[in-house]
Biopython code that builds the backbone (N, CA, C, O; Angstrom):
import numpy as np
from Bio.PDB.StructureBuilder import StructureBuilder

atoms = [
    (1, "UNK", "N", (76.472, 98.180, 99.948)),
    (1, "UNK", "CA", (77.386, 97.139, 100.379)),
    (1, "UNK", "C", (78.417, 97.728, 101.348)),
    (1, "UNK", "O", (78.976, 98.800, 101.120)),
    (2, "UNK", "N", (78.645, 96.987, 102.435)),
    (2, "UNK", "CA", (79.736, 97.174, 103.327)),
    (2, "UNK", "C", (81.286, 97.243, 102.824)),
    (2, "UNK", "O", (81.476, 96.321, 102.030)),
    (3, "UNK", "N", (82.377, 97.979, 103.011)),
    (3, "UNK", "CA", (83.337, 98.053, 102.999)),
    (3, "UNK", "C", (83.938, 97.411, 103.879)),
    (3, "UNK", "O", (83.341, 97.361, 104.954)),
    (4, "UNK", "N", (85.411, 96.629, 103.795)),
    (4, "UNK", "CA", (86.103, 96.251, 104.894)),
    (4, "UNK", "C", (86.125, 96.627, 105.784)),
    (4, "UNK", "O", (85.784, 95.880, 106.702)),
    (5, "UNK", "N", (86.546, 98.051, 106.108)),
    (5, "UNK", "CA", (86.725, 98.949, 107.307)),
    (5, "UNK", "C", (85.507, 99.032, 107.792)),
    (5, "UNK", "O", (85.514, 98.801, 109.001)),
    (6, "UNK", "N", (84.100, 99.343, 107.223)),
    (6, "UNK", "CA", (82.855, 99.300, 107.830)),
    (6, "UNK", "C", (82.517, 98.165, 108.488)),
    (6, "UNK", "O", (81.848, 98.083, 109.518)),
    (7, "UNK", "N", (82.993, 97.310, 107.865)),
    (7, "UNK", "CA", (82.379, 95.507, 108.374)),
    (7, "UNK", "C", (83.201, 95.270, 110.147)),
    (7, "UNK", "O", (82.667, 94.987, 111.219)),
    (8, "UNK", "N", (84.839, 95.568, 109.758)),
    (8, "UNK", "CA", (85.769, 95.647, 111.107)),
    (8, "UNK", "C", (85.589, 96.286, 111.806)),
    (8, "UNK", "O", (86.592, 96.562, 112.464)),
    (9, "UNK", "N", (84.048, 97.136, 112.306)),
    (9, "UNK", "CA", (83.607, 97.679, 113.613)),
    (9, "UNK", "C", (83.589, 96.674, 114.504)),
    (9, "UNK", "O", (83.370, 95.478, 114.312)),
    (10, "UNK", "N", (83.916, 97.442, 115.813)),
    (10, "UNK", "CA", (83.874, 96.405, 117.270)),
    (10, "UNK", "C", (81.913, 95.776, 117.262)),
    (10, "UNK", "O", (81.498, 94.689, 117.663)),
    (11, "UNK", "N", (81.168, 96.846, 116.706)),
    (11, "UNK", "CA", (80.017, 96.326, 117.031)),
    (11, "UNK", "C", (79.592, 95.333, 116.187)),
    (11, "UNK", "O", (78.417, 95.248, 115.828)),
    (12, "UNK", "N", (80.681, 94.375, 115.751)),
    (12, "UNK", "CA", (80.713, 93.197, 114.571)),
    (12, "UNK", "C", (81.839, 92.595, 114.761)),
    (12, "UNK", "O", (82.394, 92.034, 113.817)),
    (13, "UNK", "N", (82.346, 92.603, 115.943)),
    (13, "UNK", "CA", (83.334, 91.755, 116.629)),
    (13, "UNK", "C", (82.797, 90.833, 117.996)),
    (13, "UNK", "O", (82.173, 91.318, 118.940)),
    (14, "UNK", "N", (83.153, 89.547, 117.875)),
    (14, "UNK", "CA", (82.829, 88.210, 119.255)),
    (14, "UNK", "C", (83.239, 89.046, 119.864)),
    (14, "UNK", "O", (82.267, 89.737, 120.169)),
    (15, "UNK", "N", (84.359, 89.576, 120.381)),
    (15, "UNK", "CA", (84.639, 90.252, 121.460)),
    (15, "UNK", "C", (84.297, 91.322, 122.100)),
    (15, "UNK", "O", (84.823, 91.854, 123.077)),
    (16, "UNK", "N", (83.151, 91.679, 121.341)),
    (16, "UNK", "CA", (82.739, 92.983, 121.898)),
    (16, "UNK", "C", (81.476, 92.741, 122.240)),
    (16, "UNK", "O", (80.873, 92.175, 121.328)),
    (17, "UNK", "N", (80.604, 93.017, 123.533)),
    (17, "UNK", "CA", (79.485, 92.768, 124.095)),
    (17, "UNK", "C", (78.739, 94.164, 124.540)),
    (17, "UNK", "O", (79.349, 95.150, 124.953)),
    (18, "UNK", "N", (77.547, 94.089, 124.410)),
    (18, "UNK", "CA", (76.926, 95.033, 124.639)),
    (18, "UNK", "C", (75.359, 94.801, 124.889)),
    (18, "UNK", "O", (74.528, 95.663, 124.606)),
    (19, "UNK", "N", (75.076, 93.722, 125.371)),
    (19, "UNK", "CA", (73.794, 93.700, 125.420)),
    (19, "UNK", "C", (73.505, 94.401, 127.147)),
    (19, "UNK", "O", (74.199, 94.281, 128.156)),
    (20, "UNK", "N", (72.202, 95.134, 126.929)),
    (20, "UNK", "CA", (71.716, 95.463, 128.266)),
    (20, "UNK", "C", (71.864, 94.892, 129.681)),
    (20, "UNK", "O", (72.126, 95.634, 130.627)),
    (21, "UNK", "N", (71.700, 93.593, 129.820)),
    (21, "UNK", "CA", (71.718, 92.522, 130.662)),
    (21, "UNK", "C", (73.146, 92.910, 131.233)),
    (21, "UNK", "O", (73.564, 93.432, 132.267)),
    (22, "UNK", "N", (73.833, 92.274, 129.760)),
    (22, "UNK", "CA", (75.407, 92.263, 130.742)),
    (22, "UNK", "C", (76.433, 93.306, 131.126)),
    (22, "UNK", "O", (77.452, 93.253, 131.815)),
    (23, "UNK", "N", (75.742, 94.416, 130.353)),
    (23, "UNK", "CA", (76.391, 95.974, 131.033)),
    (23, "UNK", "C", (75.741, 95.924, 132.407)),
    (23, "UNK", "O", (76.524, 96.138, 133.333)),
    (24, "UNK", "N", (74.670, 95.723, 132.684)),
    (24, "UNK", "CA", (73.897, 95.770, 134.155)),
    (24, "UNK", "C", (74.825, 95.481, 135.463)),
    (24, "UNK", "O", (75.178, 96.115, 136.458)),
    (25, "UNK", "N", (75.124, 93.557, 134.663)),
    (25, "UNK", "CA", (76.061, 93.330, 135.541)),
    (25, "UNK", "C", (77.261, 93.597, 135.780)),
    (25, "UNK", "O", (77.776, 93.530, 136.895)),
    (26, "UNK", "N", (77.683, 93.847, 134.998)),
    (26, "UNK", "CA", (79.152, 94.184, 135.027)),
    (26, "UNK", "C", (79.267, 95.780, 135.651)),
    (26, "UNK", "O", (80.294, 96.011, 136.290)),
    (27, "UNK", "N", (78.349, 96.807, 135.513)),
    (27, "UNK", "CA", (78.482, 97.928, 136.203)),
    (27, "UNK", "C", (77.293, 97.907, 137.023)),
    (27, "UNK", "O", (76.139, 98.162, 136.676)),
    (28, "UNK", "N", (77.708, 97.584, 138.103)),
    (28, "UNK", "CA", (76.453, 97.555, 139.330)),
    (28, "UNK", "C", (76.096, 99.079, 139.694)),
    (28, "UNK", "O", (76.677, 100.163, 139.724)),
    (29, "UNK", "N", (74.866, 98.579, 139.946)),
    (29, "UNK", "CA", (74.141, 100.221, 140.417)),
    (29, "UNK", "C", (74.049, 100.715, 138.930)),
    (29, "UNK", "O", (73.392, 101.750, 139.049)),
    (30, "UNK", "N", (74.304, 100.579, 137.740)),
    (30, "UNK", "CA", (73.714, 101.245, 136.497)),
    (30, "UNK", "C", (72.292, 101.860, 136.707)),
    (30, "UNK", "O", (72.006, 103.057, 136.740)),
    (31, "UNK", "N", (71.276, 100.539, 136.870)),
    (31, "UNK", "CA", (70.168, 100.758, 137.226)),
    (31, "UNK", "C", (69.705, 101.674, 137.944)),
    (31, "UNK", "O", (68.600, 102.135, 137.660)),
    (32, "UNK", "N", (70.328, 102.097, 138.891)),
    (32, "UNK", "CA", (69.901, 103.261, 140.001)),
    (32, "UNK", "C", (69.814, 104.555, 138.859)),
    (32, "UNK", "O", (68.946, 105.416, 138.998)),
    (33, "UNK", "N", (70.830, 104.608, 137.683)),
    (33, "UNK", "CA", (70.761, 105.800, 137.001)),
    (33, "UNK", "C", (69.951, 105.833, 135.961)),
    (33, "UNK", "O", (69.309, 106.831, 135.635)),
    (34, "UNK", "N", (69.930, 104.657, 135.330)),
    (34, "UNK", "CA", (68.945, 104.377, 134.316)),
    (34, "UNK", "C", (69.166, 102.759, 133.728)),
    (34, "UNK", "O", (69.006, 101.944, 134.636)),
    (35, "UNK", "N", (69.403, 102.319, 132.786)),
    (35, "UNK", "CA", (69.715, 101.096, 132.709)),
    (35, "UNK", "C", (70.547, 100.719, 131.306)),
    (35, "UNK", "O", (71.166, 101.634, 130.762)),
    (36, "UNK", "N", (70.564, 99.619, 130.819)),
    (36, "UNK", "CA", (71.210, 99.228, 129.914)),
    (36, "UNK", "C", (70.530, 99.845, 128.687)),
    (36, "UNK", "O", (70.945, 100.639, 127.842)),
    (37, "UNK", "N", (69.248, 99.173, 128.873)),
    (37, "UNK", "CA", (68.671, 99.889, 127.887)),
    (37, "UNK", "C", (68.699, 101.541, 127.394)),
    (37, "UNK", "O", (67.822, 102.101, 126.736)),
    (38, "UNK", "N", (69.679, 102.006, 127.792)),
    (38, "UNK", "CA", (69.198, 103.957, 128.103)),
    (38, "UNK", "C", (70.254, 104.515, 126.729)),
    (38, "UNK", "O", (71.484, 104.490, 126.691)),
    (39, "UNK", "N", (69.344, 104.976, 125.733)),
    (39, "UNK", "CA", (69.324, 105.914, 124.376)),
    (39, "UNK", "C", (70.389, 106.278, 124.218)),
    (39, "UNK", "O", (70.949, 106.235, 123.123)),
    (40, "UNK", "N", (71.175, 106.943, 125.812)),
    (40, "UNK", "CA", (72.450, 107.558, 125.672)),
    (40, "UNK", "C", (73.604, 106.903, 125.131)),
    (40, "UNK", "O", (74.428, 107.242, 124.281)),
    (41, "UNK", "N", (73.435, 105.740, 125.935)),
    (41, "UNK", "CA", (74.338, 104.620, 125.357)),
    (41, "UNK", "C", (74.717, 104.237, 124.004)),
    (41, "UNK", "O", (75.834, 104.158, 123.493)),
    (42, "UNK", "N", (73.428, 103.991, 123.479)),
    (42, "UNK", "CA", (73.368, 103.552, 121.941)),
    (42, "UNK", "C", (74.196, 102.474, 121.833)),
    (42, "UNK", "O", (73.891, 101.758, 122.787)),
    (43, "UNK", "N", (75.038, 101.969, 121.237)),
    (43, "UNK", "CA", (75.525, 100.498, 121.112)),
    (43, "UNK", "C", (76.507, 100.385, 121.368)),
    (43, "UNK", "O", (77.160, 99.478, 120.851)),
    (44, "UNK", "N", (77.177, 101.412, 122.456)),
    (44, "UNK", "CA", (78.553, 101.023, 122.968)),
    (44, "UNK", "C", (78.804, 99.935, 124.014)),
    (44, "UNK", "O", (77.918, 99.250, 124.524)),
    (45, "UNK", "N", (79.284, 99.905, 124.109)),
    (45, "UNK", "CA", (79.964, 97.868, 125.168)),
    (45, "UNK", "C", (80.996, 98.215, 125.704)),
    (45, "UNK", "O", (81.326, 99.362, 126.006)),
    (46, "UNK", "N", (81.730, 96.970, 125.898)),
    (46, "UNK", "CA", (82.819, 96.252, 126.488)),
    (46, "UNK", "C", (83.293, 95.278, 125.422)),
    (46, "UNK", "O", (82.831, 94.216, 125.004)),
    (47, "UNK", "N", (84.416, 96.025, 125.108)),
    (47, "UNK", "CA", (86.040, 94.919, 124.664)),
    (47, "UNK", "C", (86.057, 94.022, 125.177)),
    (47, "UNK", "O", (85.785, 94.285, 126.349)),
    (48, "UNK", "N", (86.245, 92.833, 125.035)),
    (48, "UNK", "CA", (86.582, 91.267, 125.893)),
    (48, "UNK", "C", (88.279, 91.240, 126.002)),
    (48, "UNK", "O", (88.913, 90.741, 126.932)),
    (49, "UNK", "N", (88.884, 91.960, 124.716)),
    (49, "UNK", "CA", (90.252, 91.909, 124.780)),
    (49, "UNK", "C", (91.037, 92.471, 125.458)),
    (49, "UNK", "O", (91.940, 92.061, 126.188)),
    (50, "UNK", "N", (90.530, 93.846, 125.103)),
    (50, "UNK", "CA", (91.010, 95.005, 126.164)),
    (50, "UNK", "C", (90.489, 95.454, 127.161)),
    (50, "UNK", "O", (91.198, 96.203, 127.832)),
    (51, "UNK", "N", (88.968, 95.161, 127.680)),
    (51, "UNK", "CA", (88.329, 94.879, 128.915)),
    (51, "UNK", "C", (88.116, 96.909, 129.067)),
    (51, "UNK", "O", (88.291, 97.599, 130.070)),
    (52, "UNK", "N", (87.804, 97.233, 128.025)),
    (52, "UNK", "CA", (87.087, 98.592, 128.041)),
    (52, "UNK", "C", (85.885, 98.851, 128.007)),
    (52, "UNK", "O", (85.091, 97.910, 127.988)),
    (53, "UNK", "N", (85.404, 100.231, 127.988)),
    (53, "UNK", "CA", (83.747, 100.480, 127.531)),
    (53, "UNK", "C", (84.595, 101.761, 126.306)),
    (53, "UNK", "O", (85.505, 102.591, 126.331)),
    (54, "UNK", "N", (83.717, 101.288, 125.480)),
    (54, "UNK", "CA", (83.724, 102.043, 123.826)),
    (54, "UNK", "C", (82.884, 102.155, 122.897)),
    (54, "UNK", "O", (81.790, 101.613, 123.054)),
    (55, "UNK", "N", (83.173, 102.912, 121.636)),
    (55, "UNK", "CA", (82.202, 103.149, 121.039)),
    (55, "UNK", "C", (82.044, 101.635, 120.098)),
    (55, "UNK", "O", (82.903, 100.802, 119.807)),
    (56, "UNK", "N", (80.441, 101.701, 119.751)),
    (56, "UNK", "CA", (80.555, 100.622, 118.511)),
    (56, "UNK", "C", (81.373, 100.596, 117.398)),
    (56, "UNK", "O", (81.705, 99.612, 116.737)),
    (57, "UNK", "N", (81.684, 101.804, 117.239)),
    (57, "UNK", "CA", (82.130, 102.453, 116.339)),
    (57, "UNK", "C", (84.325, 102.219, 115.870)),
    (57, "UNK", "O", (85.202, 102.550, 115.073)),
    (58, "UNK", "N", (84.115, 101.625, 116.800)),
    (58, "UNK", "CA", (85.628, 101.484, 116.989)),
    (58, "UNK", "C", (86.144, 100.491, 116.312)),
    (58, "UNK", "O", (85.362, 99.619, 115.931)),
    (59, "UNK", "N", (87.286, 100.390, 116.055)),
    (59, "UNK", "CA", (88.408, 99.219, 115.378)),
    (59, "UNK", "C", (89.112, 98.989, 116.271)),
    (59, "UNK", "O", (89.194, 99.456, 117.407)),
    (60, "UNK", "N", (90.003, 97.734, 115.385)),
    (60, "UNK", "CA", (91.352, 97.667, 116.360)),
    (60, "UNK", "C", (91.923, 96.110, 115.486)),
    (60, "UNK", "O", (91.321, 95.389, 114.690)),
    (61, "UNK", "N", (92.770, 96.058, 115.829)),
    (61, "UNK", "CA", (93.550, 94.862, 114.975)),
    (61, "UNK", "C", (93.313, 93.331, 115.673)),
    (61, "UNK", "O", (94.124, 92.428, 115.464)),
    (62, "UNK", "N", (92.062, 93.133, 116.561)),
    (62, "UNK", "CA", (92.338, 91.875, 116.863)),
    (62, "UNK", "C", (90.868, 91.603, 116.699)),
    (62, "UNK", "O", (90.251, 91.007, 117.581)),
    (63, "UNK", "N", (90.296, 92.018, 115.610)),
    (63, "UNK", "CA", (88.587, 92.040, 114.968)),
    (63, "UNK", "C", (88.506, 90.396, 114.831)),
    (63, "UNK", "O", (89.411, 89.726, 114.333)),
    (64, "UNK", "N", (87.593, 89.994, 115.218)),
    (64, "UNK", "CA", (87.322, 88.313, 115.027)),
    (64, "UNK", "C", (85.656, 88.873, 114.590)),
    (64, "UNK", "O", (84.928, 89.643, 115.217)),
    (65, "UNK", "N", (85.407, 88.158, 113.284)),
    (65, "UNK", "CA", (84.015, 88.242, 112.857)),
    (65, "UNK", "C", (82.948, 87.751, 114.016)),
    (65, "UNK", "O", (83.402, 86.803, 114.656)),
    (66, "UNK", "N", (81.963, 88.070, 114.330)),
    (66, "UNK", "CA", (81.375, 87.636, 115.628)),
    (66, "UNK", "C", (79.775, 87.057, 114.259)),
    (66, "UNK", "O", (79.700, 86.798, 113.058)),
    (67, "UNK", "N", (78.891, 87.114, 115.353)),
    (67, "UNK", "CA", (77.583, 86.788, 114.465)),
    (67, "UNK", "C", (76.790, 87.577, 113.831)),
    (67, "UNK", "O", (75.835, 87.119, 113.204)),
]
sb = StructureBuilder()
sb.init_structure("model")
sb.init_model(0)
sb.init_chain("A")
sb.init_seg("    ")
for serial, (resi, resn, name, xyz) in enumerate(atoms, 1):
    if name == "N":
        sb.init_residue(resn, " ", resi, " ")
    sb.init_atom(name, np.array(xyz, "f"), 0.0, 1.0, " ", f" {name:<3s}", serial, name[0])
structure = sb.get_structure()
C-alpha cells in the first residue's frame, strides 16, 4: 500500500505532464537527439505550475490528485 508522501509524487499530479508527444513539442528539435520516448528520461516532465522539467519523483505543496 501507498503512503501519503508516496501517493504526492508529481508523477500523480494533473499538473504534471510527461507524455512523449508533448515533451516533443514543447522542446523542439528533441527528436534530432532522440525522442520522447528515450530510457534516459524515464518519467520525468513538466510542472504546469511551475513550468519546469523534473523528476517524477518530486513533491511540492500544490499536488492536485490527477488520474
Amino acid at each position: 500500500m501507498k503512503t501519503k508522501t508516496e501517493f504526492k509524487r508529481c508523477i500523480n499530479c494533473a499538473h504534471f505532464r510527461n507524455s512523449p508527444a508533448y515533451l516533443e513539442r514543447v522542446f523542439k528539435g528533441m527528436i534530432t537527439l532522440s525522442s520522447g520516448d528515450a530510457s534516459v528520461r524515464k518519467d520525468d516532465g513538466i510542472c504546469g505550475v511551475h513550468d519546469i522539467y523534473l523528476s517524477a519523483d518530486n513533491q511540492c505543496d500544490q499536488f492536485m490528485a490527477g488520474d
